[in-house]
C-alpha positions in Angstrom: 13.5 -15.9 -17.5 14.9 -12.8 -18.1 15.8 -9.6 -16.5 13.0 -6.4 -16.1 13.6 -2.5 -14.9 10.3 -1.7 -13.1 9.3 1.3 -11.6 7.2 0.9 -8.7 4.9 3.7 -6.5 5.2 3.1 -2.5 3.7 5.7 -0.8 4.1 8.4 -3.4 7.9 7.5 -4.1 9.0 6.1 -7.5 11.7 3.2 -7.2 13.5 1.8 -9.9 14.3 -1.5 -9.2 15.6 -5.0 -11.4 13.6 -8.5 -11.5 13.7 -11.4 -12.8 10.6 -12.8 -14.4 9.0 -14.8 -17.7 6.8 -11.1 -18.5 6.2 -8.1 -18.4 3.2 -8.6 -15.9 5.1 -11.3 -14.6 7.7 -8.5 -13.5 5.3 -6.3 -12.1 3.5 -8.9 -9.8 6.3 -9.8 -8.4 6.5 -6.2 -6.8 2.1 -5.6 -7.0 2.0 -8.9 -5.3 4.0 -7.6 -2.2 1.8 -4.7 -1.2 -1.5 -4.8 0.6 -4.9 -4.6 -0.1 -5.5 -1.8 2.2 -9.5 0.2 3.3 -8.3 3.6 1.5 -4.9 2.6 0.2 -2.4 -0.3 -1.4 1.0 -0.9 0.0 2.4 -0.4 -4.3 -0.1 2.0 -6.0 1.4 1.7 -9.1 4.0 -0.5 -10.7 5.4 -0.6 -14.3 7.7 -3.0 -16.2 10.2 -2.5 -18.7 12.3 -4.5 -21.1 14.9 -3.6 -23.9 12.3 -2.9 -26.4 10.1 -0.7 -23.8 13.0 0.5 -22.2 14.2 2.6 -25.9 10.6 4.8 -25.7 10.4 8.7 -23.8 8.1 6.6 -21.3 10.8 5.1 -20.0 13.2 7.7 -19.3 10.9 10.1 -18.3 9.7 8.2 -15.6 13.2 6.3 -14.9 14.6 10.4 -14.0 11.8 10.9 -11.6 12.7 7.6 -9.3 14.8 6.6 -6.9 17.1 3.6 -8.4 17.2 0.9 -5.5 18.1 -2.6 -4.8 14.8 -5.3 -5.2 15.6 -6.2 -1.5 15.5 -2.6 0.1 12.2 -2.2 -2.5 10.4 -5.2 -0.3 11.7 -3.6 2.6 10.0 -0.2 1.8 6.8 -2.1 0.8 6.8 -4.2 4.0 7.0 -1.1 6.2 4.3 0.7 4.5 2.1 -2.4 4.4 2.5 -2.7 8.5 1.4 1.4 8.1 -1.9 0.5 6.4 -3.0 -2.6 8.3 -2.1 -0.3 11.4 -4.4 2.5 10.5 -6.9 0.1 9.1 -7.0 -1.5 12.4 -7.2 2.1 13.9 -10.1 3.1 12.4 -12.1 -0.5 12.7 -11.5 0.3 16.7 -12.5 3.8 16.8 -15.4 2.7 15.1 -16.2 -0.2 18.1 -15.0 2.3 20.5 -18.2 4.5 19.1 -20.3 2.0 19.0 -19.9 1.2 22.8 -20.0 4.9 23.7 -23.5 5.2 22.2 -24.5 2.3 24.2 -22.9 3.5 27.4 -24.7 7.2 26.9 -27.8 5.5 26.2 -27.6 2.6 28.8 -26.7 6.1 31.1 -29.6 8.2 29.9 -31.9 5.3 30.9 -30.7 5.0 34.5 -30.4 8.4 34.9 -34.5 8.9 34.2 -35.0 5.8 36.4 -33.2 7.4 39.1 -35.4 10.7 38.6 -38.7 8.9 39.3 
């Protein structure tokens, strides 16, 4: 095992965080792996590993200035919230859908007795 920088994308924000892992890919599954798969978004959108060799190239640093350097267990904090965000408007949206669905029955279940009551 050994030690990993990754930068990791919640919700638009860039976090620099340490793991431990066997790999590279190992490292950044161990933060992909957290988030959510959800209808229109993921709870990480993008994750990257580093190690001493990758860590020495301008891809690096020039991502490493742009994020917010954070502890692995606020990091699963931040993921956790924003995976309860997604199922929650994933949810949302499946019941405005049913809600729909039953309004167009209602209106047409009303249209019906309304001619019958016409007659």
């Amino acid at each position: 095992m050994k030690w990993y920088m990754v930068i990791a994308q919640v919700n638009g924000r860039d976090f620099l965080t340490k793991v431990q892992a066997n790999s590279l890919m190992g490292a950044e599954h161990i933060i992909l792996d957290r988030g959510v798969c959800g209808k229109h978004t993921y709870g990480v959108t993008a994750c990257m590993a580093y190690d001493e060799t990758t860590m020495k190239y301008d891809t690096f640093y020039m991502n490493a200035i742009k994020a917010e350097t954070i502890d692995f267990g606020m990091l699963v904090e931040i993921i956790e919230k924003r995976n309860a965000e997604i199922i929650a408007k994933d949810k949302a949206e499946k019941r405005i859908e049913e809600i729909k669905k039953q309004m167009k029955q209602l209106q047409d279940e009303f249209e019906t007795n309304k001619k019958i009551l016409s007659l």
